[in-house]
C-alpha atoms as a printed R data frame, in Angstrom:
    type eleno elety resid chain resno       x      y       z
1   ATOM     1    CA   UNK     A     1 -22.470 34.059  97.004
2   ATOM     2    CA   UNK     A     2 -25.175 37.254  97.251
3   ATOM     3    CA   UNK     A     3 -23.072 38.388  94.026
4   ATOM     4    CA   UNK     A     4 -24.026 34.553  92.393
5   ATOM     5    CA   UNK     A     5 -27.683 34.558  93.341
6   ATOM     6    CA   UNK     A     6 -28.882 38.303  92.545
7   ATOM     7    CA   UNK     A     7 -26.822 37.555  88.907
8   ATOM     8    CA   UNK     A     8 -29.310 34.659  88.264
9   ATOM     9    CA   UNK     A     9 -31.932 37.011  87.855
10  ATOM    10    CA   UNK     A    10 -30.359 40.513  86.361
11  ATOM    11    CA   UNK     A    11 -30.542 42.770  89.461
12  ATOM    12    CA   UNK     A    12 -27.480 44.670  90.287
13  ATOM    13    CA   UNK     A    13 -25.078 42.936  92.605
14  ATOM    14    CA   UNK     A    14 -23.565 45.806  94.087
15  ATOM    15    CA   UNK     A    15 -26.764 47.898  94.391
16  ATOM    16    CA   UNK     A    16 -27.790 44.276  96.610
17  ATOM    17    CA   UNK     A    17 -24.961 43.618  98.187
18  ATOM    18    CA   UNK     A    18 -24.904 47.236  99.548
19  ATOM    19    CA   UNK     A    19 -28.786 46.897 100.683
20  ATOM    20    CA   UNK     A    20 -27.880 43.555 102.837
21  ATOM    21    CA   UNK     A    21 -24.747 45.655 104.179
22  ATOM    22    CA   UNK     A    22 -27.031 48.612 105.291
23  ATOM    23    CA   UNK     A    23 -29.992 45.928 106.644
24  ATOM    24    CA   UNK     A    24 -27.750 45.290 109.505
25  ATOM    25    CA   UNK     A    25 -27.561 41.938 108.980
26  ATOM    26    CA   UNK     A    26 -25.174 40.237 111.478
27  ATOM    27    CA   UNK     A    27 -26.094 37.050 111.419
28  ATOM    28    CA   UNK     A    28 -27.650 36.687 115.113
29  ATOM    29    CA   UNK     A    29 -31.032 36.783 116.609
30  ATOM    30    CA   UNK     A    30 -30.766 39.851 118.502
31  ATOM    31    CA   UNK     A    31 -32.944 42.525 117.223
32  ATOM    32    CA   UNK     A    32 -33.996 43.265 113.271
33  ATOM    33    CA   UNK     A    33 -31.651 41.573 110.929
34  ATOM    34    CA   UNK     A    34 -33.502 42.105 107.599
35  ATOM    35    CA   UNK     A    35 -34.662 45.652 106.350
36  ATOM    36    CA   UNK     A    36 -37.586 46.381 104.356
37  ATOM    37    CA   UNK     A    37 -36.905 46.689 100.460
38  ATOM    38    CA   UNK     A    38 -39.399 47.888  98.540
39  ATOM    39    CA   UNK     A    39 -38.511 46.263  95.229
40  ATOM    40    CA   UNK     A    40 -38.339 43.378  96.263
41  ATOM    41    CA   UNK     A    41 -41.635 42.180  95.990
42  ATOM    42    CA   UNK     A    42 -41.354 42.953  92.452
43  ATOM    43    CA   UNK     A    43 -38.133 40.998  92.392
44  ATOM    44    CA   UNK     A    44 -39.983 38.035  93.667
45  ATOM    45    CA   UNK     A    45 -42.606 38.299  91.099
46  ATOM    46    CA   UNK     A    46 -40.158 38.577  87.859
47  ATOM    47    CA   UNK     A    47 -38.595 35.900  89.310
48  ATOM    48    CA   UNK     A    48 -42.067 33.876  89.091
49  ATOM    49    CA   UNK     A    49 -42.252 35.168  85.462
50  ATOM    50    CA   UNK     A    50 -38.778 34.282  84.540
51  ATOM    51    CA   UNK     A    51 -39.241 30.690  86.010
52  ATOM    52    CA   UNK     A    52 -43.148 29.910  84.764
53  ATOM    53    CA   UNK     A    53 -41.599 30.427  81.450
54  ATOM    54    CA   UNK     A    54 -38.500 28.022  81.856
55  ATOM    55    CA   UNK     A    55 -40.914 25.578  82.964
56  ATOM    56    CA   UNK     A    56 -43.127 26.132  79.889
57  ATOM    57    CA   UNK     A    57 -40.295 25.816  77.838
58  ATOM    58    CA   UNK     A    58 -39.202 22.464  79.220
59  ATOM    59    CA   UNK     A    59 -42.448 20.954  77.885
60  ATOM    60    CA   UNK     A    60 -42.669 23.265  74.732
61  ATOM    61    CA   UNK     A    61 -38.901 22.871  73.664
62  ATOM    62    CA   UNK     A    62 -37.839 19.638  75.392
63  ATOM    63    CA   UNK     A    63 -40.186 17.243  76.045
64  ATOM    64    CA   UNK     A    64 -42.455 17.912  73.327
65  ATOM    65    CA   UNK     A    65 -39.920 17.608  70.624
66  ATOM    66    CA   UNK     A    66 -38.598 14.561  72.144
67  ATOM    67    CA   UNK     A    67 -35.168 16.716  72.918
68  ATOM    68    CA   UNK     A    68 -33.477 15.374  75.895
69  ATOM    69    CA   UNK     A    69 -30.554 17.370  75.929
70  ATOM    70    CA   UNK     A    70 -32.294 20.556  76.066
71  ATOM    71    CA   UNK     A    71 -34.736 19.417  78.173
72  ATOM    72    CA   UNK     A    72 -32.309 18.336  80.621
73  ATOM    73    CA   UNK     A    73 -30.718 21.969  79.822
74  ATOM    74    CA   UNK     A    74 -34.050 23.544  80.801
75  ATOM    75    CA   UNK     A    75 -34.208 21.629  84.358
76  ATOM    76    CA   UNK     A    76 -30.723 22.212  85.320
77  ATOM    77    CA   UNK     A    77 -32.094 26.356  84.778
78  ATOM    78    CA   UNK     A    78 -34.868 25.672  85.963
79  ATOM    79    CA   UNK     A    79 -33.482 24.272  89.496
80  ATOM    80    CA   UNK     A    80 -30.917 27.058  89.183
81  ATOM    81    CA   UNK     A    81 -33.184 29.770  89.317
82  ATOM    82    CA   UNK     A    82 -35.853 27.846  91.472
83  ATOM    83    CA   UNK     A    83 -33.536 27.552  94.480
84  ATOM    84    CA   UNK     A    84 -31.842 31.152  93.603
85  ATOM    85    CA   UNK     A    85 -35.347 32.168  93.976
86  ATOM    86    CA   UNK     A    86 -35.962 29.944  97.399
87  ATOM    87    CA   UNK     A    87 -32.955 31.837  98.779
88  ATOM    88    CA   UNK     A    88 -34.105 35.141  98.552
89  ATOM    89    CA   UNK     A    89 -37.530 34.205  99.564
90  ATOM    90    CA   UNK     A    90 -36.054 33.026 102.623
91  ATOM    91    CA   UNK     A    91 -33.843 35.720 103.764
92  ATOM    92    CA   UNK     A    92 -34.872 38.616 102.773
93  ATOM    93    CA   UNK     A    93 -38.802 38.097 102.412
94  ATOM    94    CA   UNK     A    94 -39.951 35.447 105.636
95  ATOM    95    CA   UNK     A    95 -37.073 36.744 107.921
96  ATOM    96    CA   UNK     A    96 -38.023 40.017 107.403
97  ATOM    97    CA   UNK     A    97 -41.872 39.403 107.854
98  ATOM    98    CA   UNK     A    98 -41.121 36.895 111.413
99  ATOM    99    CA   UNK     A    99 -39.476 40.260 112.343
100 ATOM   100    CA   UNK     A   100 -42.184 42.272 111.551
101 ATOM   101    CA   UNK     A   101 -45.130 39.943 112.996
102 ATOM   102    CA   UNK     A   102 -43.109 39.121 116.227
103 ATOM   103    CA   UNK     A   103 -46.310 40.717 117.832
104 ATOM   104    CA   UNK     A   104 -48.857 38.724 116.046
105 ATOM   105    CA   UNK     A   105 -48.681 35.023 116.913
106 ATOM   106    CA   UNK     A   106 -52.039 34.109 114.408
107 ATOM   107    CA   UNK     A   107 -50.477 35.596 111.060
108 ATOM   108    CA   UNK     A   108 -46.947 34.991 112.456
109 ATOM   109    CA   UNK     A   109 -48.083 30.683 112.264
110 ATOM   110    CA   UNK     A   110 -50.191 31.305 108.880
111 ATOM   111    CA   UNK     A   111 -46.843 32.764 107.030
112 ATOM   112    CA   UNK     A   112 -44.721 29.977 108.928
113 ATOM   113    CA   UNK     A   113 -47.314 27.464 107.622
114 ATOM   114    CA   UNK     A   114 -47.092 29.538 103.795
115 ATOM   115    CA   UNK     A   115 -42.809 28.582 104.920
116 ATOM   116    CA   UNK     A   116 -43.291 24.880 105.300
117 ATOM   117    CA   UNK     A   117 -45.962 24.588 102.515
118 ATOM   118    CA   UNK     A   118 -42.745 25.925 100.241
119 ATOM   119    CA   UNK     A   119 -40.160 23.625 101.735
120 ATOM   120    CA   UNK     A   120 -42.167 20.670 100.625
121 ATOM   121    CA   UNK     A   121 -43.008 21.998  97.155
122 ATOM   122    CA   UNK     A   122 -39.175 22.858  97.011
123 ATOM   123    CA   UNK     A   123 -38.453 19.484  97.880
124 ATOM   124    CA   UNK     A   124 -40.819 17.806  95.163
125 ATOM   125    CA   UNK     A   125 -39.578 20.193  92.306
126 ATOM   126    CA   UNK     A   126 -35.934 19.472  93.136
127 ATOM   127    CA   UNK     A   127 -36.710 15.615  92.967
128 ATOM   128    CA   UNK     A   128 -38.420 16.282  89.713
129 ATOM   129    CA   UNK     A   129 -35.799 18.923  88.710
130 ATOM   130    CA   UNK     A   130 -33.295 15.329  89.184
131 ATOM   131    CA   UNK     A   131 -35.155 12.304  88.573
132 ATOM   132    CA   UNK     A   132 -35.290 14.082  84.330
133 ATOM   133    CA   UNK     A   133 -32.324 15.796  83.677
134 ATOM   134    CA   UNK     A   134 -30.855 13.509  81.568
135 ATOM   135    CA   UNK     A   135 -29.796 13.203  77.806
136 ATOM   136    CA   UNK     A   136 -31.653  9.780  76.913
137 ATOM   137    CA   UNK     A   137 -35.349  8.702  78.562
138 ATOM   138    CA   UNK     A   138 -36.408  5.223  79.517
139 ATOM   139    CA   UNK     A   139 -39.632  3.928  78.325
140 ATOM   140    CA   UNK     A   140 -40.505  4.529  82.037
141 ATOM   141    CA   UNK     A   141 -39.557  7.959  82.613
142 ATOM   142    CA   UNK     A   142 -41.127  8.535  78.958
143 ATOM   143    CA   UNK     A   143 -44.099  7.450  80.433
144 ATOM   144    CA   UNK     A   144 -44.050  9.000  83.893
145 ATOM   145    CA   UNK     A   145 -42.853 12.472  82.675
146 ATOM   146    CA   UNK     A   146 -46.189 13.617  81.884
147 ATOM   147    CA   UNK     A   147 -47.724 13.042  84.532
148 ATOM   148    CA   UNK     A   148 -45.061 14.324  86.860
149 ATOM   149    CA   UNK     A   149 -44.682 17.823  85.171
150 ATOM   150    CA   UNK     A   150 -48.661 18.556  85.657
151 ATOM   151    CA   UNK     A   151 -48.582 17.445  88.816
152 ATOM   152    CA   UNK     A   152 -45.413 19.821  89.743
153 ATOM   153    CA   UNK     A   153 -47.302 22.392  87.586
154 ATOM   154    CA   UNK     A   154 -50.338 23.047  89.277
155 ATOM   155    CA   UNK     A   155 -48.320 22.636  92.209
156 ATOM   156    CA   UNK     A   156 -46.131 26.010  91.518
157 ATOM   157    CA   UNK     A   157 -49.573 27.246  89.536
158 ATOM   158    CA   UNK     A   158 -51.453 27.069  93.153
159 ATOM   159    CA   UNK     A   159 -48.343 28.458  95.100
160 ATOM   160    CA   UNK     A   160 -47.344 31.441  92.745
161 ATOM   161    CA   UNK     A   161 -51.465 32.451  92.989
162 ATOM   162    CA   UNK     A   162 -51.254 32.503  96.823
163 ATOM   163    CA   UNK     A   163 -47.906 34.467  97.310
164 ATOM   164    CA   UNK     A   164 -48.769 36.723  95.114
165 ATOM   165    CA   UNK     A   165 -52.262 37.495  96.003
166 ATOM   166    CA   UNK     A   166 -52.202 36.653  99.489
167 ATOM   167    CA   UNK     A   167 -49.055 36.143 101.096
168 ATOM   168    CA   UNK     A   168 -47.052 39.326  99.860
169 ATOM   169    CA   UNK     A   169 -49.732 41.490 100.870
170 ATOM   170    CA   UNK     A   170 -48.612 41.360 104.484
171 ATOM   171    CA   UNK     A   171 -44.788 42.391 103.323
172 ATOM   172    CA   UNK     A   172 -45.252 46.289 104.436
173 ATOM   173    CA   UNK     A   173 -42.437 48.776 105.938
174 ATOM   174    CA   UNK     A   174 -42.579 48.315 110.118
């Protein structure tokens, strides 16, 4: 699975899979789980490249040009990466920083907040991700597509801004 996810964006597999071996991960509670990496907060960021251009594309190359089967092409990558992307945020970059602010309940609740903020973002781009990837549009969709892909846009636009200017600030070695 690690092998699957780090493909989906061009890092080395084994160079990862050999990082999560040395973190100690055990899979319990007690004690650190998740090492600090520094590249990894430029990992996250091509990531946020990588997908901001999908997601152009999807207008640019599918919707655009009225082409429904790539479009549908583009979500189905786009999803792919966006939940690849999810993954890693979640268990290598928030566990790692719970760890690290064990001792600081006030940021500890603001990056748990930053957590839940991303859940329900997740949640609206999958729907989105779903409710269009397929190969022929009703009028209604047609219609409601536009509208939808802003409104996911600024979404990620406003998110994307805040991790990267705010939130991964605070990922530092312990």
């Amino acid at each position: 699975m690690i092998r699957f996810i780090s493909g989906m964006f061009g890092s080395d597999s084994t160079v990862d899979e050999e990082k999560y071996t040395r973190s100690g991960y055990s899979g319990t509670n007690a004690g650190r789980t998740i090492s600090y990496d520094p590249s990894l907060i430029n990992a996250l960021k091509k990531d946020h490249y990588t997908l901001i251009d999908i997601f152009q594309r999807i207008w640019s190359e599918g919707y655009e040009k009225q082409d429904f089967r790539q479009l549908s092409q583009l979500l189905t990558q786009f999803k792919s990466g966006f939940q690849a992307h999810l993954i890693k945020e979640n268990v290598r970059f928030y566990v790692y920083l719970e760890q690290a602010l064990a001792g600081d309940a006030h940021t500890l609740q603001i990056v748990k907040d930053f957590r839940t903020d991303m859940n329900e973002i997740a949640n609206a781009v999958v729907q989105f991700c779903k409710r269009y990837t397929h190969e022929a549009f009703t009028q209604e969709m047609n219609r409601d597509f536009k509208r939808d892909y802003q409104k996911i846009g600024e979404a990620l636009t406003r998110r994307v801004t805040l991790e990267e200017n705010e939130l991964y600030t605070l990922y530092q070695p312990s």
